[in-house]
C-alpha positions as CSV (number, residue, x, y, z in Angstrom):
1,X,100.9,121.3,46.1
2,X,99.9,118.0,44.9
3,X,96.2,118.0,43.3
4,X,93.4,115.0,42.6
5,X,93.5,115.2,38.6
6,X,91.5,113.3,35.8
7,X,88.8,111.8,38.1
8,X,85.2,112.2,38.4
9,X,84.4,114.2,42.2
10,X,81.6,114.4,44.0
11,X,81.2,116.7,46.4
12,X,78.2,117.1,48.6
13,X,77.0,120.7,50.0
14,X,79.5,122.2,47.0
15,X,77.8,125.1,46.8
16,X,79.0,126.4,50.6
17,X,82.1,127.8,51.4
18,X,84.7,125.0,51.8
19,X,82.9,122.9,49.3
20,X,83.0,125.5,46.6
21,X,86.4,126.7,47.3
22,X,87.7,123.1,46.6
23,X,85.7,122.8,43.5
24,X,87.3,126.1,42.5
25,X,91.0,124.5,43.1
26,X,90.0,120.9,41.6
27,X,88.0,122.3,38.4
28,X,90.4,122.7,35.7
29,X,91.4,118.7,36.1
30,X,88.3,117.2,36.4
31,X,84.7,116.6,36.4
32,X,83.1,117.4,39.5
33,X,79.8,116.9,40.8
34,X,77.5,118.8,43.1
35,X,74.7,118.3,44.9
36,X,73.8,121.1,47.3
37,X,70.2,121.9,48.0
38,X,70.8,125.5,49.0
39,X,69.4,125.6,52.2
40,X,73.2,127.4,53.1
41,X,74.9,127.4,49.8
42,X,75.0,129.9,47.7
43,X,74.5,129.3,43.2
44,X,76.8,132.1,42.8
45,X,79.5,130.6,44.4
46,X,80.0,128.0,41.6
47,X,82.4,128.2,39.3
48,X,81.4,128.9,35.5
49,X,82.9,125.4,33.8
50,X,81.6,123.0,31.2
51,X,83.4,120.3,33.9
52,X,80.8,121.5,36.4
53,X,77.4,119.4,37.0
54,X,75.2,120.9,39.8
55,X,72.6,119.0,41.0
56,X,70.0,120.9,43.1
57,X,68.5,118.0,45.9
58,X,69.0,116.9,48.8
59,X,71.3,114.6,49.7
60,X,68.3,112.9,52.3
61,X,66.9,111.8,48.6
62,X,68.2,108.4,48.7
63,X,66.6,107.5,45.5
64,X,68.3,110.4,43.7
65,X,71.5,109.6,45.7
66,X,71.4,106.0,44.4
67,X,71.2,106.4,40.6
68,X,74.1,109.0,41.3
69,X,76.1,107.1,42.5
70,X,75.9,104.0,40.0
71,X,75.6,106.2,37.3
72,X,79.1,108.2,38.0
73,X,80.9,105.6,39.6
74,X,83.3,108.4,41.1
75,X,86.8,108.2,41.7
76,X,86.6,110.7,45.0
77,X,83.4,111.7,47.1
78,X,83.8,114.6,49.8
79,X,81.0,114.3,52.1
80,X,80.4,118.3,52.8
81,X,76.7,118.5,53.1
82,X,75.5,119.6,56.6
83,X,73.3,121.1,58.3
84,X,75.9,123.5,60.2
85,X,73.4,125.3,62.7
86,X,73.9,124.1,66.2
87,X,71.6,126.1,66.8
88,X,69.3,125.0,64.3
89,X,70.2,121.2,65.2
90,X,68.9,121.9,68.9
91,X,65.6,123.1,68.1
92,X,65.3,120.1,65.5
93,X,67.0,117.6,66.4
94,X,65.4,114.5,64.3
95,X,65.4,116.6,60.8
96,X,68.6,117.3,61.1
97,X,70.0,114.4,62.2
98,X,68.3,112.5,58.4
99,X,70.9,114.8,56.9
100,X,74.0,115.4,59.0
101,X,74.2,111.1,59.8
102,X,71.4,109.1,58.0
103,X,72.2,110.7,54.7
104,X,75.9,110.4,54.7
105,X,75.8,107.2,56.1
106,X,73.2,106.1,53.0
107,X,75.8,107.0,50.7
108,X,78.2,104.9,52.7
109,X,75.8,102.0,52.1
110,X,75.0,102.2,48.1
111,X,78.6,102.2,47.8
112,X,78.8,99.0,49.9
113,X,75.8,96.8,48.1
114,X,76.8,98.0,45.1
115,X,80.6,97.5,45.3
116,X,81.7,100.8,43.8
117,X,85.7,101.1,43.0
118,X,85.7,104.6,44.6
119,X,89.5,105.3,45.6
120,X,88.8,107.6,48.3
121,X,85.5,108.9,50.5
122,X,86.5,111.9,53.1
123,X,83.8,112.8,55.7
124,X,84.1,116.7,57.1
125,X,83.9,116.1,61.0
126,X,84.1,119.1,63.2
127,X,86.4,120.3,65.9
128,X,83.0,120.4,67.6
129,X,83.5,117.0,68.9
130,X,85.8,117.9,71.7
131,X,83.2,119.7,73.3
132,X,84.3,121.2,76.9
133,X,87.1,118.2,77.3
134,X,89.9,120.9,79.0
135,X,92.9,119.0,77.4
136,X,95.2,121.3,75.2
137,X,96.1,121.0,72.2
138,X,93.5,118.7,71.4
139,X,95.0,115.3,69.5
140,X,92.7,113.0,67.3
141,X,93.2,110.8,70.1
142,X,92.1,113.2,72.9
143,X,88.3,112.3,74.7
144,X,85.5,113.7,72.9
145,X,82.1,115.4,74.5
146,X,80.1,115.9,71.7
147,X,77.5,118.5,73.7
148,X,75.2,119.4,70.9
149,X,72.8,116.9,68.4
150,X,75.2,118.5,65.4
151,X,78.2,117.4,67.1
152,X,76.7,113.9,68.2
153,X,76.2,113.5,64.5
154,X,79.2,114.4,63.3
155,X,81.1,112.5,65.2
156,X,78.6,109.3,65.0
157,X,79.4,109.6,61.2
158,X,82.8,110.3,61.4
159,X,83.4,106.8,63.4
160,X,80.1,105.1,60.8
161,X,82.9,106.4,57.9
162,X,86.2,105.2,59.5
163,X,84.7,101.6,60.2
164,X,82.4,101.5,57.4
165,X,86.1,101.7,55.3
166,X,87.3,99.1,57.3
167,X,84.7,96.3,57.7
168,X,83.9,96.7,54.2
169,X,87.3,97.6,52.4
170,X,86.1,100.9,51.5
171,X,88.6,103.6,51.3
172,X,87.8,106.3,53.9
173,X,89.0,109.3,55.9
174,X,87.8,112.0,58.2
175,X,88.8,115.4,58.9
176,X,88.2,117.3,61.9
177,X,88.2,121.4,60.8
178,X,88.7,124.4,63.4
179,X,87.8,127.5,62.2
180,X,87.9,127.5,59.3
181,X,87.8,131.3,57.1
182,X,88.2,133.1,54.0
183,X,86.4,133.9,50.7
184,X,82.7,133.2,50.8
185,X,81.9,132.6,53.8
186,X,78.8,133.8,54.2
187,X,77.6,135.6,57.3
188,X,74.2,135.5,57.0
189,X,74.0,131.9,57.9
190,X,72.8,130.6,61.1
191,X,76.6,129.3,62.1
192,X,78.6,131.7,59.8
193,X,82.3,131.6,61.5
194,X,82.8,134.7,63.7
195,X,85.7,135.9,61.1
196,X,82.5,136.6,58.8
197,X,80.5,138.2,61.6
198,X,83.6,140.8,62.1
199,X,84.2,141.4,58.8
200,X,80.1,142.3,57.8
201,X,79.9,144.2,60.9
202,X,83.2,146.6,59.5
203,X,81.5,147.0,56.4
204,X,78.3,147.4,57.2
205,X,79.5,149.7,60.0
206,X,77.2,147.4,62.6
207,X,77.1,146.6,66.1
208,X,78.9,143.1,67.2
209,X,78.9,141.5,70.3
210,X,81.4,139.8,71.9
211,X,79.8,136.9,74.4
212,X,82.6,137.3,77.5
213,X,85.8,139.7,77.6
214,X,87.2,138.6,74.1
215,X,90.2,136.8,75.5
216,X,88.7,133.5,74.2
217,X,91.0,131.8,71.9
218,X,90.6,129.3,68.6
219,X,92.7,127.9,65.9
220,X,91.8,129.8,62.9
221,X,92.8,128.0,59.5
222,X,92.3,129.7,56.1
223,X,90.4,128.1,53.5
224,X,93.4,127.8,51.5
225,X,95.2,125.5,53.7
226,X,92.0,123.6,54.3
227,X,92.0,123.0,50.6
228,X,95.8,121.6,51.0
229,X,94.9,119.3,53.4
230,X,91.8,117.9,51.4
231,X,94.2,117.1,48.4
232,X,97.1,115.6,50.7
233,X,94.2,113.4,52.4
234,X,92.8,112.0,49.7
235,X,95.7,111.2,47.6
236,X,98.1,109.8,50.4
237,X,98.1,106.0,51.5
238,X,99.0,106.5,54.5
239,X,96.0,108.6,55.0
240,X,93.6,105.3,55.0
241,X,90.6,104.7,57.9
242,X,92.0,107.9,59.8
243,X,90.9,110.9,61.3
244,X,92.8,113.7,61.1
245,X,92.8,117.9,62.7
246,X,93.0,120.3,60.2
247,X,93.9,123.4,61.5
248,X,97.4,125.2,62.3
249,X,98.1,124.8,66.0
250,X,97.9,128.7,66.4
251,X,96.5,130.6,69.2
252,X,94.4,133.9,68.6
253,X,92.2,135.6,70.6
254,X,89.0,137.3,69.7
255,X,90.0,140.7,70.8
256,X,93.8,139.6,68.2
257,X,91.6,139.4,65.5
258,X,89.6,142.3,66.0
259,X,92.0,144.5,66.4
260,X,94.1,143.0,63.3
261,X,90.6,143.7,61.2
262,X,90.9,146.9,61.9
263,X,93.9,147.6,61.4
264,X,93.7,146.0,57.5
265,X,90.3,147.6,57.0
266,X,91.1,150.8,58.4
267,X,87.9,151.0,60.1
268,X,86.6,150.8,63.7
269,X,84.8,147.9,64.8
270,X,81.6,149.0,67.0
271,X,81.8,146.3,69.9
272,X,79.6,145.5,72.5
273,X,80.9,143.1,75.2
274,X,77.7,141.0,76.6
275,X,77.6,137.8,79.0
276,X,79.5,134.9,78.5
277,X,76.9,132.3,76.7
278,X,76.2,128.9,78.5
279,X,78.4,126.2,77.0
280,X,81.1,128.5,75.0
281,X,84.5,126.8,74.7
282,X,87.0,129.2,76.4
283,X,89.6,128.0,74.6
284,X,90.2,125.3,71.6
285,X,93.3,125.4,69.6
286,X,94.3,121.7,67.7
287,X,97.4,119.7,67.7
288,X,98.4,119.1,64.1
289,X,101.3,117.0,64.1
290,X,99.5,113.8,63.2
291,X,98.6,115.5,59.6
292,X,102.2,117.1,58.9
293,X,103.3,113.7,59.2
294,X,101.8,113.2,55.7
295,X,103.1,116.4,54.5
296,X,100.8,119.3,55.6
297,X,102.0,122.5,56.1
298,X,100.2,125.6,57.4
299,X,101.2,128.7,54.8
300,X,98.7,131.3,55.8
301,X,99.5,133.4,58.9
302,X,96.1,134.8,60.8
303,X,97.1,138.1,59.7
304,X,97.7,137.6,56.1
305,X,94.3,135.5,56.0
306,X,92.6,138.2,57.3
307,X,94.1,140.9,54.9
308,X,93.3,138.3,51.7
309,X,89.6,138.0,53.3
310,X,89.0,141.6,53.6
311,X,90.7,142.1,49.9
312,X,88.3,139.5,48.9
313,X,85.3,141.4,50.3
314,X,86.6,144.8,48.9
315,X,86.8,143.2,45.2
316,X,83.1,141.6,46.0
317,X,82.0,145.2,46.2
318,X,83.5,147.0,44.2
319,X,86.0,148.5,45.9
320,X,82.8,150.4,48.2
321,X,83.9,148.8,51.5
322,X,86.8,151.3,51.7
């Protein structure tokens, strides 16, 4: 796989789980940056380099943002940083909004006035942006119905990042993740990805509820191939002012995976089948054929994703999850 190497990186909200996964593949080459105020990331999830500078603030600090920026003058910016809690983003809807839009599109605007050569700035959209639109497999150029303030921001920015790039000759892309899994995830956030929620109710022999009958159905994407698809983004040309689905156009239901995290753990999953909630998305899976085109390809099955998750939490524990 092709990787970003010798260049400066910034990556906002690095200390979560996709953002330091990709530090953790981009380290060795280069000097990353970031800023992460830990409101969902985690310090520990950081790799241990002398190429790692962690900055704990928030990216709302537009002040601290600015001298960052002029003082770095980075070659790649991945705008991570979110508040990820729809929940969260319901119940405050203006104080989130400063960080998943305002903040991103700050950045957006130092680089402007300031004119800096950055060769490529890729904002983290969401699959959320769909909404209940009951087309399948949903294309980047499918309607949108954006149903909650987190998803009204994300895609706001996504479209502020795509045009900002070409009214002002910026280099930009956007990415649109599904469910996205694997290695430090963690479960105890407010919208940890129901993979996590399985996998800590196995080990923690817990109860978890399944809204519905479990027949629901996403497109579940490991980190690893996430991380692909970041690399491919940034470095292609053809990649320029374009949003693109990161996923792998596979179907699984929720009873699949439970039953397939079972069968790896070798435990029984206590389940508890409740109501359907108001607003779920019955089913979601993408189409992906817009990103292959620049040379993406899908290498993790759902099966051995979940067996190199649950191996991943075994190791975390010291081997006491068995």
């Amino acid at each position: 796989m092709d990787k970003i190497k010798n260049s400066k990186i910034l990556i906002t909200g690095g200390a979560g789980f996709i953002g330091s996964n990709l530090a953790d593949a981009l380290i060795e080459d280069n000097e990353i940056v970031i800023v992460d105020d830990l409101s969902m990331g985690k310090i520990e999830n950081l790799p241990q380099s002398t190429h790692l500078h962690f900055f704990e603030h928030s990216i709302t600090d537009e002040e601290f943002m600015n001298r960052l920026l002029l003082n770095w003058k980075f070659d790649y910016i991945f705008l991570l940083a979110a508040v990820a809690s729809v929940a969260d983003t319901i119940v405050r809807p203006i104080e989130t909004h400063e960080v998943n839009q305002n903040a991103n599109l700050s950045i957006l605007e130092i680089i402007r006035v300031n004119q800096l050569p950055v060769k490529k700035i890729l904002f983290a959209s969401s699959a959320a942006v769909y909404g209940n639109m009951p087309e399948l497999p949903k294309r980047e150029e499918s309607n949108v119905d954006p149903q909650s303030p987190y998803a009204i921001d994300k895609y706001a920015t996504e479209r502020f990042t795509i045009n900002y790039g070409k009214l002002y000759g910026i280099p930009t892309v956007a990415t649109r993740f599904f469910n996205v899994y694997g290695p430090k995830q963690n479960p105890n956030s407010p919208y940890s990805g129901v993979l996590s929620l399985i996998s800590n109710a196995i080990k923690t022999d817990g109860m978890f509820s399944v809204f519905g009958d479990g027949e629901q159905t996403r497109d579940f994407v490991y980190i690893n191939d996430v991380i692909q698809a970041l690399n491919l983004l940034m470095l292609s040309d053809q990649t320029l002012f374009q949003v693109y689905n990161v996923a792998t156009s596979k179907v699984t239901s929720l009873n699949q995976v439970i039953n397939n995290f079972e069968a790896i753990s070798g435990k029984k999953l206590k389940v508890k089948y409740v109501s359907d909630r108001l607003g779920d998305i019955k089913n979601s899976y993408a189409d992906i054929s817009k990103i292959r085109s620049v040379g993406y390809k899908p290498q993790i099955s759902i099966l051995e994703g979940l067996r190199k998750y649950w191996d991943f939490l075994v190791d975390e524990n010291e081997g006491n999850l068995k």
